[in-house]
KEKOLDO-652848 format. One line per 4 residues: number of its first residue (from 1); their letters; for each residue x, y, z of N, C-alpha, C, O. Coordinates in pm, whole numbers, padded with zeros to 5 digits. Example, Ala and Ser with C-alpha at 12.3 -4.5 7.8 and 13.67 -1.06 7.14 Angstrom:
2
1	as	01319:-00569:00780:01230:-00450:00780:01320:-00330:00780:01424:-00332:00846 ~ 01285:-00225:00708:01367:-00106:00714:01290:00003:00787:01341:00114:00804
END
This chain:
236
1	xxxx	-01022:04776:07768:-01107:04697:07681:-01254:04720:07713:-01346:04716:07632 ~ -01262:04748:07865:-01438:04778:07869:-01456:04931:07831:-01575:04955:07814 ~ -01388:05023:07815:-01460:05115:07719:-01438:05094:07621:-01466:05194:07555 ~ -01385:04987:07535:-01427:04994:07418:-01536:04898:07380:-01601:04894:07275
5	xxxx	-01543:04826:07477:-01662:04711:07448:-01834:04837:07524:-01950:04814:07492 ~ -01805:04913:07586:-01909:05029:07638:-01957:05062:07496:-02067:05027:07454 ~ -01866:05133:07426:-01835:05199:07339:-01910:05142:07166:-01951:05202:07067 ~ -01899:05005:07204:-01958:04953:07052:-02100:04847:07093:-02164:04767:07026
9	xxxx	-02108:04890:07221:-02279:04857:07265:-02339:04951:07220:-02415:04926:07126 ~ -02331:05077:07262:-02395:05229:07194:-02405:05206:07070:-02506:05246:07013 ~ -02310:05141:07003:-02284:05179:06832:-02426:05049:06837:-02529:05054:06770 ~ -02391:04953:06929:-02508:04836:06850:-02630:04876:06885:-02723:04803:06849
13	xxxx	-02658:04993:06959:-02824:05008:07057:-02864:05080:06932:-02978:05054:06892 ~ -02783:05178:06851:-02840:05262:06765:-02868:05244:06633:-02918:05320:06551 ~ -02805:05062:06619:-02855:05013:06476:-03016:04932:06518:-03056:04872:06418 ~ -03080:04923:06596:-03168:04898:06632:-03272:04982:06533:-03382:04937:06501
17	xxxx	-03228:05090:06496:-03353:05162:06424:-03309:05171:06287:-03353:05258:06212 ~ -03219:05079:06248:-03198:05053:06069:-03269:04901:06131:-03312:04851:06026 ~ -03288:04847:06193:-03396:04712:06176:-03528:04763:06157:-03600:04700:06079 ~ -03579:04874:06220:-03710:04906:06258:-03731:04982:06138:-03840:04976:06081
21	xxxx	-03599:05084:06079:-03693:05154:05911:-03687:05108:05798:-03741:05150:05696 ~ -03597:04987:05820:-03556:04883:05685:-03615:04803:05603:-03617:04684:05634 ~ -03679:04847:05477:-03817:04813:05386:-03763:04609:05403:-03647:04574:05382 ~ -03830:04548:05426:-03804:04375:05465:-03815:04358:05310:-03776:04253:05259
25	xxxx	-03864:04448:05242:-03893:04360:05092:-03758:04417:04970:-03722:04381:04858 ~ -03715:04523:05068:-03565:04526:05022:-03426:04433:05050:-03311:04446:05008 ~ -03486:04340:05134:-03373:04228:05187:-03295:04144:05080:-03182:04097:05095 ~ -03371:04134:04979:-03260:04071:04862:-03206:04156:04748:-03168:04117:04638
29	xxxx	-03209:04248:04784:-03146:04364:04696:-03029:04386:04743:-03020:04461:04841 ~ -02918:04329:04690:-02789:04342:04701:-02689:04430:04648:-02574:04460:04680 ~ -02785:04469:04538:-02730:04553:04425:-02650:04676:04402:-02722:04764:04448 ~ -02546:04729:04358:-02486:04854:04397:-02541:04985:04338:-02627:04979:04250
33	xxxx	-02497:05097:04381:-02585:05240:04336:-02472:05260:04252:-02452:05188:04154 ~ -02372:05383:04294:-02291:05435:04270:-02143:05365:04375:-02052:05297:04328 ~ -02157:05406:04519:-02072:05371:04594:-02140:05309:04698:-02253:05356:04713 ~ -02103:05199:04793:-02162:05101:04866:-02067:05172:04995:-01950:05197:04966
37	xxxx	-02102:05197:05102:-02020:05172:05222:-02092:05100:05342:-02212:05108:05367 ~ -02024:05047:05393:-02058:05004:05536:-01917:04971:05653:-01794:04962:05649 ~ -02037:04962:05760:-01972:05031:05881:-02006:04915:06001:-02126:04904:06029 ~ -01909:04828:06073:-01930:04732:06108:-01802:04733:06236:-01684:04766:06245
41	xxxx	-01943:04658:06350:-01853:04657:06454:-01849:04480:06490:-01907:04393:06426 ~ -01759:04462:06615:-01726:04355:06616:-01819:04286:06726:-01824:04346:06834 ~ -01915:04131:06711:-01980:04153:06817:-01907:04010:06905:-01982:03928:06960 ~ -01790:03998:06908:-01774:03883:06995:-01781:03934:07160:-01836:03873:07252
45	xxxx	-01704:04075:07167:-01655:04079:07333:-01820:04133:07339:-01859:04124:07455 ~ -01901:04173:07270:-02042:04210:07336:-02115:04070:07375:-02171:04060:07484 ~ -02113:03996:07309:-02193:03839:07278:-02123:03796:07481:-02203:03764:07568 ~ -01966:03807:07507:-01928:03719:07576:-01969:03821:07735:-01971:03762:07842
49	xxxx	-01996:03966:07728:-02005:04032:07775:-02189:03999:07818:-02216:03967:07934 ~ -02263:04007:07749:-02398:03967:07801:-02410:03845:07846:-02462:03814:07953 ~ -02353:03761:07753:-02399:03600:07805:-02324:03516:07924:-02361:03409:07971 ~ -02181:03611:07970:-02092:03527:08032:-02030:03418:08015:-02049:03313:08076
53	xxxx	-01931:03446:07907:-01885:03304:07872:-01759:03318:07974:-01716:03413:08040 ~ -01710:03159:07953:-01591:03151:08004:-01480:03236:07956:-01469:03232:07833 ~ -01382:03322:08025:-01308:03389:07973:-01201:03305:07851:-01149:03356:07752 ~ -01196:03207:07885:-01090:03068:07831:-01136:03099:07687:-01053:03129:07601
57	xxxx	-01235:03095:07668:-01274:03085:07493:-01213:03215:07397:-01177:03207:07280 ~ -01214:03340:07489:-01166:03452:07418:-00999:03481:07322:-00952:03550:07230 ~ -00945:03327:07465:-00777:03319:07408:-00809:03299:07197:-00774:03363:07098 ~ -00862:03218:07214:-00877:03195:07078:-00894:03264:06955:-00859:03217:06847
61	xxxx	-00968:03413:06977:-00977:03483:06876:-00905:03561:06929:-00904:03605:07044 ~ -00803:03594:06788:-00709:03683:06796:-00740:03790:06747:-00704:03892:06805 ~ -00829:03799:06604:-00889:03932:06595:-00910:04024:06666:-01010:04027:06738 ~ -00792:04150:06662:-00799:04254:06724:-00920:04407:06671:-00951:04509:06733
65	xxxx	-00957:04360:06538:-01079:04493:06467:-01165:04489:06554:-01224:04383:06572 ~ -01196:04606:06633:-01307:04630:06664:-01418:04655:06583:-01536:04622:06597 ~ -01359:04720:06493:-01432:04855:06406:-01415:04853:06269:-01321:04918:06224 ~ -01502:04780:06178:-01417:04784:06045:-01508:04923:05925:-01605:04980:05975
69	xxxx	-01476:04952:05816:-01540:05036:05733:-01476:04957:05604:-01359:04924:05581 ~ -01618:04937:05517:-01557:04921:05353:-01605:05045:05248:-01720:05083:05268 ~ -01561:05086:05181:-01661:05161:05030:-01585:05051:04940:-01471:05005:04945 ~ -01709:05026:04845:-01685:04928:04760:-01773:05022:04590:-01886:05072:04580
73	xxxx	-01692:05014:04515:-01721:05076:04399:-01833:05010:04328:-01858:04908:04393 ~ -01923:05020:04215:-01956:04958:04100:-01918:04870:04045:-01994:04801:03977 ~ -01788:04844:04058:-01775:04740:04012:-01763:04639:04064:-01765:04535:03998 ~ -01745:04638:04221:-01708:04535:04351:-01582:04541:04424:-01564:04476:04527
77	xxxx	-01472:04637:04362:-01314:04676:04373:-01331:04798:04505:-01415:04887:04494 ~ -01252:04789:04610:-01316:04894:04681:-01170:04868:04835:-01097:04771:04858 ~ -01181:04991:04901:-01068:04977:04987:-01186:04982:05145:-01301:05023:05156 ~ -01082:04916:05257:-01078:04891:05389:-01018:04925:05492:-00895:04923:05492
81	xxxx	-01100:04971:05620:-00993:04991:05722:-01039:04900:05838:-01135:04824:05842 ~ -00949:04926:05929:-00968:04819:06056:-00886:04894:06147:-00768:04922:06130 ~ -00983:04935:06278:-00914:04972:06427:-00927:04900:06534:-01033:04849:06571 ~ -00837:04893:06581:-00878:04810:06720:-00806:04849:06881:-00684:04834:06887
85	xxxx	-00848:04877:06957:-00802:04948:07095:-00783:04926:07227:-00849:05005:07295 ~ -00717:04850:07290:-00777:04813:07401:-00698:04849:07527:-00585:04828:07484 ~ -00688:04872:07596:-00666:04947:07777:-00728:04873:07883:-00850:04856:07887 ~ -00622:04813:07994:-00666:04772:08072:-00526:04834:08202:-00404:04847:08202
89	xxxx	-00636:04854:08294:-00530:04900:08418:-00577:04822:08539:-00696:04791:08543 ~ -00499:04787:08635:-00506:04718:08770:-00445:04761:08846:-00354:04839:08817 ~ -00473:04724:08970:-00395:04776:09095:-00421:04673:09207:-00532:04667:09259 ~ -00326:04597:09243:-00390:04498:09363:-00313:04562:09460:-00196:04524:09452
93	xxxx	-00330:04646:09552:-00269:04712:09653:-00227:04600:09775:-00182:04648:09879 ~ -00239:04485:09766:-00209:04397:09840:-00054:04346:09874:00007:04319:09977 ~ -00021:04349:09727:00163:04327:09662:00153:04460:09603:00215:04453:09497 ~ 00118:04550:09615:00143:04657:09528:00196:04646:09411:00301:04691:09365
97	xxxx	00100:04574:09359:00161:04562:09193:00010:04632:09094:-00107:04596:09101 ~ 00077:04754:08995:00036:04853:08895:00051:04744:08785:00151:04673:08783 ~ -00055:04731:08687:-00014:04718:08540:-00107:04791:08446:-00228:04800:08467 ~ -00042:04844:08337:-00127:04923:08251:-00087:04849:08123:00028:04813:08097
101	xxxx	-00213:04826:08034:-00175:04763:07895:-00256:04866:07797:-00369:04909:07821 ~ -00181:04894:07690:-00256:04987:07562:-00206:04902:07466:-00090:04859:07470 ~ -00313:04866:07354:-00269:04788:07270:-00383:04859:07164:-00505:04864:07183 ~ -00288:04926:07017:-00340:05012:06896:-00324:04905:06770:-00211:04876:06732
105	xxxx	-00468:04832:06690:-00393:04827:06578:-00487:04880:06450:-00606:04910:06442 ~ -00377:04876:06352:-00457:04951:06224:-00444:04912:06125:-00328:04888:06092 ~ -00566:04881:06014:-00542:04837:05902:-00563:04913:05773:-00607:05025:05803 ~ -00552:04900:05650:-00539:04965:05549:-00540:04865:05422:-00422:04831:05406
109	xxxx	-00633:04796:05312:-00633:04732:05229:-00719:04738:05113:-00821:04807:05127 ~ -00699:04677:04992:-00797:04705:04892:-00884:04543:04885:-00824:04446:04932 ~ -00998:04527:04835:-01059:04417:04820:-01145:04394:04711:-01166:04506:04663 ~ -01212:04303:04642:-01320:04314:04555:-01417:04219:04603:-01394:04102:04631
113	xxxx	-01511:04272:04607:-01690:04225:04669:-01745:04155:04529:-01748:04204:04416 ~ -01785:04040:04568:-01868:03927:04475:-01997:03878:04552:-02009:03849:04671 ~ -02094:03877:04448:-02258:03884:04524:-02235:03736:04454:-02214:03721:04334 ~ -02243:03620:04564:-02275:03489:04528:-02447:03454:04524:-02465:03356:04453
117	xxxx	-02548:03495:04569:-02642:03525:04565:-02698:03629:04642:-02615:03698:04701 ~ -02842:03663:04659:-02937:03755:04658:-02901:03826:04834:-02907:03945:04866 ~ -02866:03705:04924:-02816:03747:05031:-02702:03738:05104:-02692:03769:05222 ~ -02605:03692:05025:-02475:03636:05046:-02373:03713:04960:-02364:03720:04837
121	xxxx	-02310:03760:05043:-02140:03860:04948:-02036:03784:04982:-02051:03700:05071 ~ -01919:03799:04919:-01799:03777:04970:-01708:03859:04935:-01730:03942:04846 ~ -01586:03850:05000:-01501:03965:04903:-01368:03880:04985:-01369:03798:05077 ~ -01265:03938:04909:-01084:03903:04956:-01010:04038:04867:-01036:04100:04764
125	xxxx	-00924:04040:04952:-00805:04115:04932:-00671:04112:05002:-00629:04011:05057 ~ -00602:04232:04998:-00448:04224:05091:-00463:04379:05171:-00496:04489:05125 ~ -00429:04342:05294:-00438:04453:05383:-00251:04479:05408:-00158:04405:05377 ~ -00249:04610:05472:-00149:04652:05545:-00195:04699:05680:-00293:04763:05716
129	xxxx	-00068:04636:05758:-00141:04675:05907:-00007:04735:05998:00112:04760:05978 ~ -00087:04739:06092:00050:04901:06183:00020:04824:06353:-00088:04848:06405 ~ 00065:04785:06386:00056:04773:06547:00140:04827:06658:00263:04819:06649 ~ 00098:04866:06736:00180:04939:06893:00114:04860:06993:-00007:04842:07008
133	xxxx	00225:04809:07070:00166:04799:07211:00234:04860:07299:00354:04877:07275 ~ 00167:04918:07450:00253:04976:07535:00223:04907:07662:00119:04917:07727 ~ 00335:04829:07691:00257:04760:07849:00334:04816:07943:00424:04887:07900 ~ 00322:04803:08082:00345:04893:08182:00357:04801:08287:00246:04747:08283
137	xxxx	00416:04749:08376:00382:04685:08504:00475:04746:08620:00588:04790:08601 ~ 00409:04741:08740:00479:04792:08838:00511:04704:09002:00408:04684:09066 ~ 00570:04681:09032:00575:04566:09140:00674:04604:09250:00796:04595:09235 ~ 00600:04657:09388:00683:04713:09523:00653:04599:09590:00555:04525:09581
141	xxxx	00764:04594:09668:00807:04487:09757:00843:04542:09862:00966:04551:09867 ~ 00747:04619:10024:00809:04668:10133:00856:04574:10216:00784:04477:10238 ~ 00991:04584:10280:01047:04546:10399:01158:04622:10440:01176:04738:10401 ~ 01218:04575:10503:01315:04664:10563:01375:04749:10440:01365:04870:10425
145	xxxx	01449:04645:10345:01440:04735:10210:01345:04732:10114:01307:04625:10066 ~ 01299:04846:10077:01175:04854:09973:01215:04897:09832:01255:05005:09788 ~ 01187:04739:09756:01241:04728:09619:01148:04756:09519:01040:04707:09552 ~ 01141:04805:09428:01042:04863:09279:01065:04845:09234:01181:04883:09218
149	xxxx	00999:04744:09112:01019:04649:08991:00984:04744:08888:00870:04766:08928 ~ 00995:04820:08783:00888:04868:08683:00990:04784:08530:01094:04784:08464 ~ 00845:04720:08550:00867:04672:08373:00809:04773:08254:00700:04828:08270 ~ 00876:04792:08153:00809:04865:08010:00821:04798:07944:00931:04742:07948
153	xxxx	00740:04761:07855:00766:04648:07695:00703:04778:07576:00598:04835:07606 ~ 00777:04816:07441:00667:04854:07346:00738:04776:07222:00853:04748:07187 ~ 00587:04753:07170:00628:04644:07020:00554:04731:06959:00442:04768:06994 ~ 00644:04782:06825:00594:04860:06736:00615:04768:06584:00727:04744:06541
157	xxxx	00526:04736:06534:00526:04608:06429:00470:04666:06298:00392:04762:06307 ~ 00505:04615:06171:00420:04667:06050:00429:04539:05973:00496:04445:06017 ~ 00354:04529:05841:00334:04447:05786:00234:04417:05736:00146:04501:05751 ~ 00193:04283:05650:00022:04278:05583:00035:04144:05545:00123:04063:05577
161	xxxx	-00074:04127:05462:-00118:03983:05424:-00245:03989:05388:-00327:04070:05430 ~ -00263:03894:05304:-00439:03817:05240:-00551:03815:05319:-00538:03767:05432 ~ -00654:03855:05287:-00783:03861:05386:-00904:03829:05293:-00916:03869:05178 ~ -00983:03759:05356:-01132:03682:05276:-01283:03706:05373:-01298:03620:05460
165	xxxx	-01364:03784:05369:-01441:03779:05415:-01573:03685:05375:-01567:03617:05272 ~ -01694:03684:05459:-01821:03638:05399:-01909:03754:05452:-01868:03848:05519 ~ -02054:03729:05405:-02141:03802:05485:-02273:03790:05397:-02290:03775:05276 ~ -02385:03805:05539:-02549:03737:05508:-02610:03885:05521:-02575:03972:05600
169	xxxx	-02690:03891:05441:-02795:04022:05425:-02891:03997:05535:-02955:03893:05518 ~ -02916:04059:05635:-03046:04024:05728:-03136:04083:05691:-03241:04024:05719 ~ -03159:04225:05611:-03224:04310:05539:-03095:04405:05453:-02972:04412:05461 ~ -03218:04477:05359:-03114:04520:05260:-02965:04605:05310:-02861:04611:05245
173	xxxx	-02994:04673:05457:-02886:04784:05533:-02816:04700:05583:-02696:04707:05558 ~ -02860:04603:05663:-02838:04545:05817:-02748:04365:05775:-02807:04264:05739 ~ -02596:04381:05796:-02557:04225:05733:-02495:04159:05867:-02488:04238:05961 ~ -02466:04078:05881:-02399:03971:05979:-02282:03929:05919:-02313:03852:05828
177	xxxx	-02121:03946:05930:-02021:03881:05832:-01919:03797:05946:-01946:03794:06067 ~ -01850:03759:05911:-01718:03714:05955:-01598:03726:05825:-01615:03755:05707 ~ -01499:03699:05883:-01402:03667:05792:-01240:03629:05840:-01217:03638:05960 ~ -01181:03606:05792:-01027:03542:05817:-00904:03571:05741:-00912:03568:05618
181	xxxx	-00793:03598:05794:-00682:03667:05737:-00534:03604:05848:-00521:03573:05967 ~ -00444:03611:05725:-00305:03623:05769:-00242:03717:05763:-00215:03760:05650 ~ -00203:03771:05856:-00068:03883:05876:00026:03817:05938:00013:03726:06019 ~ 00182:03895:05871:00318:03874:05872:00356:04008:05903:00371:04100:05823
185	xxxx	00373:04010:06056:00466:04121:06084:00579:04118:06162:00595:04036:06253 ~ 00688:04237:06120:00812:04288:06162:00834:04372:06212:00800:04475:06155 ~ 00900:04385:06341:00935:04526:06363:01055:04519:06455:01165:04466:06438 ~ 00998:04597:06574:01073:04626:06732:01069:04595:06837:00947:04598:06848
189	xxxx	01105:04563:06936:01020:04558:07078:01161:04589:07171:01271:04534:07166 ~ 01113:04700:07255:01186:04777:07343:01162:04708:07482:01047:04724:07526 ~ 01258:04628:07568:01223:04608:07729:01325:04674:07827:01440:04631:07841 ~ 01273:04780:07892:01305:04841:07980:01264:04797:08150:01147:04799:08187
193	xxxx	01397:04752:08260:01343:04695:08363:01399:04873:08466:01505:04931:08445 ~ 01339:04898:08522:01413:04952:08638:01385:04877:08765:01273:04835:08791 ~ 01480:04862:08837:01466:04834:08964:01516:04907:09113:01621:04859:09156 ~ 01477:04978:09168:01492:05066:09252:01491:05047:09390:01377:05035:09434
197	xxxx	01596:05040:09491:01577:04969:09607:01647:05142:09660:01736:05218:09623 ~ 01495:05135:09810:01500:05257:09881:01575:05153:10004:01535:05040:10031 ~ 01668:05209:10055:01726:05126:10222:01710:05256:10313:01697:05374:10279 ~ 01714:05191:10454:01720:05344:10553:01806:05259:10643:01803:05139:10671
201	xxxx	01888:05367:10682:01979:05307:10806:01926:05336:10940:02011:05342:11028 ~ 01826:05353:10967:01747:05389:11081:01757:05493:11183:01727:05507:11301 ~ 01819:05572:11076:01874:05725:11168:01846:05860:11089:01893:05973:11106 ~ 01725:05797:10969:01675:05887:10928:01714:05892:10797:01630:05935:10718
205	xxxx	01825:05858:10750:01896:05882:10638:01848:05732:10558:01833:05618:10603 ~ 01831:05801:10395:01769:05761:10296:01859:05707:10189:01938:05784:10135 ~ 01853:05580:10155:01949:05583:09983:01850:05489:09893:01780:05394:09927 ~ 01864:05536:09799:01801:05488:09680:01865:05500:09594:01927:05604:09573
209	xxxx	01871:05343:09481:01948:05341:09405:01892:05228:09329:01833:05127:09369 ~ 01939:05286:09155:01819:05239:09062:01887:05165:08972:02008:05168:08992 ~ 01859:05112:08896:01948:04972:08796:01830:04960:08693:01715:04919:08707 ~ 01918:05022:08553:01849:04990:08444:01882:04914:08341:01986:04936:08278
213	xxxx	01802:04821:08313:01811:04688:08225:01723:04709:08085:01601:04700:08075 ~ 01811:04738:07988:01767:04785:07844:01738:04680:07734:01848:04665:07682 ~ 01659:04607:07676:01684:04531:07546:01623:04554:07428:01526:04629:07436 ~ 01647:04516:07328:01575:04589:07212:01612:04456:07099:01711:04435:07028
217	xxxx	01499:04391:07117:01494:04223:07043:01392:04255:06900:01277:04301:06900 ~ 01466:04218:06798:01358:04233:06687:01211:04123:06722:01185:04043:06812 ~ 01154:04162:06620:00979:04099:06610:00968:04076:06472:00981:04155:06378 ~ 00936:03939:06476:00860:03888:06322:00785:03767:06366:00835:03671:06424
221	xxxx	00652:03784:06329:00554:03692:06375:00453:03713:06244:00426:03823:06198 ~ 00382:03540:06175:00282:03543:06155:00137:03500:06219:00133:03411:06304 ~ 00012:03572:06171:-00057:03554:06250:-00167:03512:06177:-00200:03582:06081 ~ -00240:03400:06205:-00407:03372:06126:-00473:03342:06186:-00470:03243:06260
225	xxxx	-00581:03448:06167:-00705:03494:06252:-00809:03393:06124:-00814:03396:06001 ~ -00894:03297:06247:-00966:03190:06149:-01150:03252:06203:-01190:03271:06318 ~ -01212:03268:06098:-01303:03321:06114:-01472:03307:06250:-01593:03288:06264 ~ -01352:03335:06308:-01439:03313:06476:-01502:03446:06509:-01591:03442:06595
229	xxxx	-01476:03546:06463:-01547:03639:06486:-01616:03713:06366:-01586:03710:06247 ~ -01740:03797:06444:-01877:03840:06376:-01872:03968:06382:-01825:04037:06473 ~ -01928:04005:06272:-01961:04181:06260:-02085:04186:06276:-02148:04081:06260 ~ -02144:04289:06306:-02285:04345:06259:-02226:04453:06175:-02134:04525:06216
233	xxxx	-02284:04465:06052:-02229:04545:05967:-02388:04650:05920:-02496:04592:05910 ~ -02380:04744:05904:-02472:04846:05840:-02407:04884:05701:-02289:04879:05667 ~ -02509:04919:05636:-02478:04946:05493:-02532:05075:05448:-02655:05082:05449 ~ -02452:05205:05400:-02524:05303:05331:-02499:05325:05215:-02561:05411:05153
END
């Protein structure tokens, strides 16, 4: 998660100069050309990342988009994506316990954009979304016998649902949005345990012997993400 929160500081250091070339007297010009796009990152884990919030508050937003993109047509009808990435690895060599978490998700939806006034948009639509997670944990236990826990979990999920955004013009490029959505997804989830106990009979000689614990439990969960998190969005 911290390279991806690295990762969309850069993206925010370099909108710094659509504030600095952005005509201020273009700020209520909302208006469309031909095709509208913009390109918007997410600024909660940056916000909690400078200011130090309590980690406790983060349980709450579930919004996984890091990264969203719209093109929105002439007429306001226009499609969406949404990525989101996150990796975290540990090692407390103390209990020798490994955990690795990768968590991918992706969205795909159409929407239509409505200018309620001069600096204010909104738009709603229905997305489709794709999720993987791959978690990893590892847990040795030395003593006379030395036992190895390795957990695997992967949830591979699909599904979609209704989505409503808002968003404030700060200048004509440069917007601030949030928004909120339900997803309903189904899928898989694979749990794999091995457990591996090395013994020695103290004459040199080695046995190891491993025990694998397989399950494969369906997944259906809905989810509503209530508009707690912020974009900085750019517009070209």
């Amino acid at each position: 998660m911290k390279k991806s929160l690295f990762t969309a500081f850069l993206f925010v250091g370099c909108l710094q100069t659509s504030f600095a070339q952005d005509d201020p007297k273009g700020a209520n010009d909302t208006g469309y050309q031909h095709v509208d796009q913009y390109v918007g990152v997410q600024l909660n884990g940056l916000i909690r990342q400078v200011f130090n919030f309590n980690s406790s508050t983060a349980s709450t937003i579930v919004n996984p988009y890091l990264l969203t993109y719209n093109i929105n047509f002439k007429s306001g009808f226009g499609l969406r994506l949404g990525a989101g990435y996150s990796s975290t690895s540990s090692d407390d060599g103390i209990t020798a316990t490994s955990t690795k978490l990768n968590d991918m998700q992706l969205r795909l939806g159409v929407e239509k954009l409505v200018n309620l006034s001069q600096r204010w948009t909104a738009g709603g639509g229905v997305d489709l979304v794709f999720n993987n997670n791959n978690d990893n944990t590892s847990n040795t236990v030395h003593s006379f016998d030395t036992t190895t826990t390795a957990t695997k979990t992967t949830i591979t999920s699909y599904g979609g649902g209704p989505m409503a955004w808002i968003r404030y013009h700060i200048t004509k490029r440069v917007l601030i949005g949030t928004e909120a959505s339900f997803y309903y997804v189904t899928g898989n989830q694979v749990n794999t345990i091995d457990i591996t106990t090395t013994q020695s009979n103290g004459l040199g000689a080695i046995t190891t012997v491993t025990k694998e614990t397989v399950s494969k439990p369906s997944v259906s969960q809905g989810t509503f993400s209530s508009p707690l998190v912020f974009y900085l969005i750019v517009k070209f």
